[in-house]
BAKOLTOR-128685 format. One record per atom (N, C-alpha, C, O, CB): x, y, z; atom name; residue in one letter. Coordinates in steps of 0.05 Angstrom, whole numbers, plus 32768, in hexadecimal, padded with zeros to 4 digits. Atoms other than C-alpha are relative to their C-alpha. Last residue first. Glycine has a CB too. Layout:
! BAKOLTOR-128685
REC;X;Y;Z;CA;A
...
***
This chain:
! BAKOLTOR-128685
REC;7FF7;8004;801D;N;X
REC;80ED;8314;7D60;CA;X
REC;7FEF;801C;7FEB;C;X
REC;7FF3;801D;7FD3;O;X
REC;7FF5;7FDB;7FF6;CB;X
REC;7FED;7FF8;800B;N;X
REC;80E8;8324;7DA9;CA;X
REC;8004;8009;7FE6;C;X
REC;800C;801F;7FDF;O;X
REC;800D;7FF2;8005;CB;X
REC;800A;7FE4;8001;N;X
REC;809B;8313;7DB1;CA;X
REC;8015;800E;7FFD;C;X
REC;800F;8024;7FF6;O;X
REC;7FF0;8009;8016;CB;X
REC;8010;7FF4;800D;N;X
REC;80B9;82D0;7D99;CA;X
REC;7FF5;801D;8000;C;X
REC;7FF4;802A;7FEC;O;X
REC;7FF2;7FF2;8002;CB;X
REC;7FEA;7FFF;801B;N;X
REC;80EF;82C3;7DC4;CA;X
REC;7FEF;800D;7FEB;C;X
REC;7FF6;8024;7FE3;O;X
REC;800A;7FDE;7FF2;CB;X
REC;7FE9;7FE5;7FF9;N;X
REC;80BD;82D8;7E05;CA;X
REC;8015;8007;7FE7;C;X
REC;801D;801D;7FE0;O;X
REC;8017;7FF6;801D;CB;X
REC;8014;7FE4;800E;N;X
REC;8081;82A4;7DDA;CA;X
REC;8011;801D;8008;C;X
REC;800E;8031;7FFA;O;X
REC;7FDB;8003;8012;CB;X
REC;8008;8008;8022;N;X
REC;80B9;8261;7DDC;CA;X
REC;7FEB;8024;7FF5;C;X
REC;7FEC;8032;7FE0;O;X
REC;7FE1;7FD5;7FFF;CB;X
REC;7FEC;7FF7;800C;N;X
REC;80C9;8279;7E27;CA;X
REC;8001;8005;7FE3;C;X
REC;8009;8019;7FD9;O;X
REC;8011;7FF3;8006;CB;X
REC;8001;7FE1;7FF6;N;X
REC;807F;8277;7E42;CA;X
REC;8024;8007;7FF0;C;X
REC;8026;801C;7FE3;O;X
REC;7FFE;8004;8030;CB;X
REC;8019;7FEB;8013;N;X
REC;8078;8233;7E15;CA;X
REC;8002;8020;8009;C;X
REC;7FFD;8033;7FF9;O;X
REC;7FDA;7FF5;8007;CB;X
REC;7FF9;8007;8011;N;X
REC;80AE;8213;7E3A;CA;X
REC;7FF5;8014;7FEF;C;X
REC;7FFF;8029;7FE6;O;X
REC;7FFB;7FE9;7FFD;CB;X
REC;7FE1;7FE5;8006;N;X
REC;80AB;8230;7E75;CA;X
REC;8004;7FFF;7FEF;C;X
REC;8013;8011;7FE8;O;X
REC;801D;8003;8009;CB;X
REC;8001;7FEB;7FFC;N;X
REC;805C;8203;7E73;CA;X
REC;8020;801F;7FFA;C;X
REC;8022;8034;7FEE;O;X
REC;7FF5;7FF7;801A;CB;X
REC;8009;7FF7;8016;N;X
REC;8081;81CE;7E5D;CA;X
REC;7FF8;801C;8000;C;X
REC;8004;802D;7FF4;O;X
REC;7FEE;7FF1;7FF9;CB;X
REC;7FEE;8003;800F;N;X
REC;80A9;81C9;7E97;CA;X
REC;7FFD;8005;7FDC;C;X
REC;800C;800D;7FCB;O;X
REC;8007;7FE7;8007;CB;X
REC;7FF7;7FF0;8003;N;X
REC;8069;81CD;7EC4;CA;X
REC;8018;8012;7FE9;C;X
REC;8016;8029;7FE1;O;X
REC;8002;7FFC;8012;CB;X
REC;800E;7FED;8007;N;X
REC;804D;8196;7EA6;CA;X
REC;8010;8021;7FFC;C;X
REC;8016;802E;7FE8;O;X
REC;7FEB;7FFE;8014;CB;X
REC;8007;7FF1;801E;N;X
REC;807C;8170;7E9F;CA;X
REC;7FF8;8013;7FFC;C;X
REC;8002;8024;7FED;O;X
REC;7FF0;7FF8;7FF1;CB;X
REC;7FF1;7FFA;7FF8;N;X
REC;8085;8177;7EF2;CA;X
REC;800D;8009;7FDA;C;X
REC;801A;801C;7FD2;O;X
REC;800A;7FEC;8017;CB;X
REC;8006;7FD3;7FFA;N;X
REC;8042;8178;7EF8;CA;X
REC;8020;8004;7FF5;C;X
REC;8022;801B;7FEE;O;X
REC;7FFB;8013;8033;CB;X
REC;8013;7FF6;8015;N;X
REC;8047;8129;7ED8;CA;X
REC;8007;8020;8001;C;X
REC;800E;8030;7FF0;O;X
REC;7FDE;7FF8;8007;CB;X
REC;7FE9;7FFE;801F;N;X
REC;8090;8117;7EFA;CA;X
REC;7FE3;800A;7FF0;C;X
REC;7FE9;8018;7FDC;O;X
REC;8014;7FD6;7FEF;CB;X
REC;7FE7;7FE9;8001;N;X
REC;806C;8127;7F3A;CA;X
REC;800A;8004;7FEE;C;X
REC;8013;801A;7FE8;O;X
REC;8014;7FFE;800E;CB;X
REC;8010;7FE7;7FF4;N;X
REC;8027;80FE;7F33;CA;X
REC;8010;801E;8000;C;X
REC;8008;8034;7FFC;O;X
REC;7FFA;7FF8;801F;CB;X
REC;8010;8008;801B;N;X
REC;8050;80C1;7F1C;CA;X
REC;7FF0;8020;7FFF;C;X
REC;7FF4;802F;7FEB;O;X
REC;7FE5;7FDE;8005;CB;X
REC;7FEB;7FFE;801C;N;X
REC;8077;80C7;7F56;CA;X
REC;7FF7;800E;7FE9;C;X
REC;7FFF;8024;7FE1;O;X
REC;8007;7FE5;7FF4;CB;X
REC;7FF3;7FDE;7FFC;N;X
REC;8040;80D7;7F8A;CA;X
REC;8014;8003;7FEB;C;X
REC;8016;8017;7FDD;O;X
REC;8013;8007;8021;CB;X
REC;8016;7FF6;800A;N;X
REC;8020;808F;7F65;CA;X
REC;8006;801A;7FFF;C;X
REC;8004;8028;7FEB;O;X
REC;7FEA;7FFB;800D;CB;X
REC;7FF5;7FFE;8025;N;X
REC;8065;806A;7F74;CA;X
REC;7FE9;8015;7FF3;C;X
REC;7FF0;8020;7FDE;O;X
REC;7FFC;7FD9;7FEB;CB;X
REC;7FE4;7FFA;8006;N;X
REC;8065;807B;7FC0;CA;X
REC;8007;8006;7FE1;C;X
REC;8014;8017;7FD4;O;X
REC;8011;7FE8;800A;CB;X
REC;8005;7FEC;7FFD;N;X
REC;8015;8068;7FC4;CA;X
REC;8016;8013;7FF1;C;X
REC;8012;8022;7FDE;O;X
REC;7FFC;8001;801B;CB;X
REC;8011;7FF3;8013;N;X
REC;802D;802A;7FAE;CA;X
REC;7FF8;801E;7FFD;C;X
REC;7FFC;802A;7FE8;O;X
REC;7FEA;7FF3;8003;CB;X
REC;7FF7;8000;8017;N;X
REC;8061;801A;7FD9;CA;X
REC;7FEB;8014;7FE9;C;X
REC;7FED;802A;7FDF;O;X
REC;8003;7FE0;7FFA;CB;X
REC;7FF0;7FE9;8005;N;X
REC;803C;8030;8010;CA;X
REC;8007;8001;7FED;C;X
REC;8000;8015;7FDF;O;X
REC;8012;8005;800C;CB;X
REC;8011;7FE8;8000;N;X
REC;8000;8000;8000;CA;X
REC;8012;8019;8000;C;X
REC;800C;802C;7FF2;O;X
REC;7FED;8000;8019;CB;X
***
């Protein structure tokens, strides 16, 4: 049951953690751009 739980918070962390990452992604990708 811990185990599990353990792997789920994982799973859960590496997602937002895309997420977020994308997110700077895209906010940097439109800062280059409104440069150009």
């Amino acid at each position: 049951m811990n185990f599990s739980s353990k792997s789920q918070l994982q799973l859960i962390n590496l997602s937002y953690n895309d997420f977020f990452s994308g997110i700077l992604v895209t906010i940097g990708a439109l800062k280059k751009l409104e440069h150009l």
